[in-house]
GUFI-380861 format. One record per atom (N, C-alpha, C): x, y, z; residue in one letter. Coordinates in pm, whole numbers, padded with zeros to 5 digits, always signed. Example, Ala and Ser with C-alpha at 12.3 -4.5 7.8 and 13.67 -1.06 7.14 Angstrom:
2
+01319-00569+00780A +01230-00450+00780A +01320-00330+00780A +01285-00225+00708S +01367-00106+00714S +01290+00003+00787S 
This chain:
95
+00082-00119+00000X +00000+00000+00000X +00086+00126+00000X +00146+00114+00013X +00285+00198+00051X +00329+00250-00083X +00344+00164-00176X +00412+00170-00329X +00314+00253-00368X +00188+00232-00323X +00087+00330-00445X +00149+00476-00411X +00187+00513-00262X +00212+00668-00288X +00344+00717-00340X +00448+00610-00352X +00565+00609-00363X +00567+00652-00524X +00463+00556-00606X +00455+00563-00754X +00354+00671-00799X +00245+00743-00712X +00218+00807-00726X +00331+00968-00720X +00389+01010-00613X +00481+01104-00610X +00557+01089-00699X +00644+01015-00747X +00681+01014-00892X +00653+01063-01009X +00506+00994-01021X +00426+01039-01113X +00387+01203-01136X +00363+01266-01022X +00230+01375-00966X +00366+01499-01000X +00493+01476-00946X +00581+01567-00901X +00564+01720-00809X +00525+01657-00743X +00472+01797-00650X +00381+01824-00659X +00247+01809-00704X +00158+01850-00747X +00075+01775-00665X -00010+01853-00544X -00103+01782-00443X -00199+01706-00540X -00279+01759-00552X -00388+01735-00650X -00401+01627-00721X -00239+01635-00861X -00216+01534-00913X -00204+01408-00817X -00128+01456-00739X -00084+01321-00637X -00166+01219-00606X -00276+01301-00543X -00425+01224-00514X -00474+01174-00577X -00496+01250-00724X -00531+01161-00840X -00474+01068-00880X -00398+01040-00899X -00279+00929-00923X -00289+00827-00795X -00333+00880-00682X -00320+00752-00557X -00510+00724-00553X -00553+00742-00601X -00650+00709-00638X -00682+00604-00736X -00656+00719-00901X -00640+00595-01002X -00510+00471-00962X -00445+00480-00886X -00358+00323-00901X -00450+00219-00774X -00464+00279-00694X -00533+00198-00536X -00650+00153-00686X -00744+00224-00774X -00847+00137-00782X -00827+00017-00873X -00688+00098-00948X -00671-00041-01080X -00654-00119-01062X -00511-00109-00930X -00470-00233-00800X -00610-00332-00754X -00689-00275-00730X -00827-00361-00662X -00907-00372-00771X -00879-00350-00860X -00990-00403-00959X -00899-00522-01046X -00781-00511-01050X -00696-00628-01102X -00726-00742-01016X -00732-00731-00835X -00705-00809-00731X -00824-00879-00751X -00918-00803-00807X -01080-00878-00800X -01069-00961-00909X -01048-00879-01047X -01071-00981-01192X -00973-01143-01126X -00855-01132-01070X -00807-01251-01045X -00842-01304-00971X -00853-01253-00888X -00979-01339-00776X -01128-01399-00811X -01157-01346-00860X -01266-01416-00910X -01248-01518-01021X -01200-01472-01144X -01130-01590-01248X -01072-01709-01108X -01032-01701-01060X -00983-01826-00982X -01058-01888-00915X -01195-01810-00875X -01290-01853-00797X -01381-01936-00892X -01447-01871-01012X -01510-01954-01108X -01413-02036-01149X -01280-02057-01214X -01201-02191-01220X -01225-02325-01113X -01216-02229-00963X -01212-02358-00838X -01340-02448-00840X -01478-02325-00886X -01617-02409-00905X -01633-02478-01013X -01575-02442-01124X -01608-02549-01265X -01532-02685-01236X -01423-02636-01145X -01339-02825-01139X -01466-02885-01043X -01496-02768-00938X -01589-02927-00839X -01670-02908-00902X -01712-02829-00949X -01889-02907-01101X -01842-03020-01184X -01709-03002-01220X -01707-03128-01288X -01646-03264-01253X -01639-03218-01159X -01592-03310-01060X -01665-03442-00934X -01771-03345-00900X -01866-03363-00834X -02004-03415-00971X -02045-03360-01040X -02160-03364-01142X -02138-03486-01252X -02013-03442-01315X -02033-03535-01439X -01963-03403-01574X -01968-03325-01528X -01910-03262-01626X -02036-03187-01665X -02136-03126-01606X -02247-03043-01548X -02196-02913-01508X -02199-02744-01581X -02167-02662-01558X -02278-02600-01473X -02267-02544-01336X -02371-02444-01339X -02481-02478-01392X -02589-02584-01285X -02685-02592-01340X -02875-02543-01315X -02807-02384-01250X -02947-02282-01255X -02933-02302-01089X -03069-02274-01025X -03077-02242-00857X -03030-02391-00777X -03006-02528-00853X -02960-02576-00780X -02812-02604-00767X -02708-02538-00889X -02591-02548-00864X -02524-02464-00769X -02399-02437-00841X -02326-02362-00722X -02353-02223-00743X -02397-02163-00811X -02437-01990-00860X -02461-01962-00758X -02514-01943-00672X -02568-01900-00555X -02472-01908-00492X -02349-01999-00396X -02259-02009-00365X -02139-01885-00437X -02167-01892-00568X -02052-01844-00646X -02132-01675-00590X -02221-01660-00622X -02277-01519-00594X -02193-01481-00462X -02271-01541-00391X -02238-01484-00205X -02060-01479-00182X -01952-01565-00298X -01835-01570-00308X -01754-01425-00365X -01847-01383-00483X -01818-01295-00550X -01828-01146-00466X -01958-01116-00387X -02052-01004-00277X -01888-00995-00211X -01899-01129-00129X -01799-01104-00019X -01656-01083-00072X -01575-01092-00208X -01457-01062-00244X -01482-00887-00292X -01598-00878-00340X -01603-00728-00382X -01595-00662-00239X -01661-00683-00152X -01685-00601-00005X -01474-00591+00026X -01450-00692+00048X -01308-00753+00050X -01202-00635-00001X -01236-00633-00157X -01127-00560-00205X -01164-00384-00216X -01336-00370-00177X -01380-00225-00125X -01300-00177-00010X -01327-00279+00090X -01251-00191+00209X -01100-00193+00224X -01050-00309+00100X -00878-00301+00115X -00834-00102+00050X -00933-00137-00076X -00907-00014-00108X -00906+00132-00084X -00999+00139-00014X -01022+00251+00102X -00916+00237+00162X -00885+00154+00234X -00782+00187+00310X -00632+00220+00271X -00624+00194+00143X -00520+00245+00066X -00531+00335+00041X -00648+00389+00000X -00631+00548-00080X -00629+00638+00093X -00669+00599+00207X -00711+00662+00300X -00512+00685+00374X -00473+00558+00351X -00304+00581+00375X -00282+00673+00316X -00257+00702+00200X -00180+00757+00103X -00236+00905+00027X -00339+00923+00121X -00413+01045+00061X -00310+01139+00118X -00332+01295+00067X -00269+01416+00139X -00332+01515+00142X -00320+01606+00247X -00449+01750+00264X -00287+01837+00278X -00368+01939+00233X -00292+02084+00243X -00266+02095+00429X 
């Protein structure tokens, strides 16, 4: 969390404003990368036990794992919401 302001000041060069902006846009790209892989890994982990468990049966409507995968997905977004906050909340700066 640290690097975002490090690469932000770099970036910004003195410039409050910029700075923030820049520790902003990287904290969200950072957590929106953390999610796309997290989740790709999460739907990977459920298609092996669907096919594993089923027969080779993807996702099959309210009685498969969707619902599982839902409440998986809620709780990684909440996850990488409050990681992110708390990054931009480190690394912010006030006059």
């Amino acid at each position: 969390m640290k690097r975002i302001g490090i690469a932000a000041s770099k970036m910004a060069q003195e410039n409050i404003a910029l700075y923030n902006f820049y520790v902003f846009l990287l904290a969200s790209i950072f957590s929106l990368l953390v999610f796309v892989l997290s989740g790709f890994s999460l739907l990977i982990g459920f298609m092996i036990l669907s096919f594993v468990s089923k027969g080779f049966v993807v996702f099959e409507g309210p009685t498969g794992f969707s619902p599982t995968f839902t409440i998986c997905m809620a709780a990684l977004a909440v996850v990488v919401g409050v990681m992110n906050i708390v990054a931009i909340s480190m690394n912010i700066r006030l006059k």
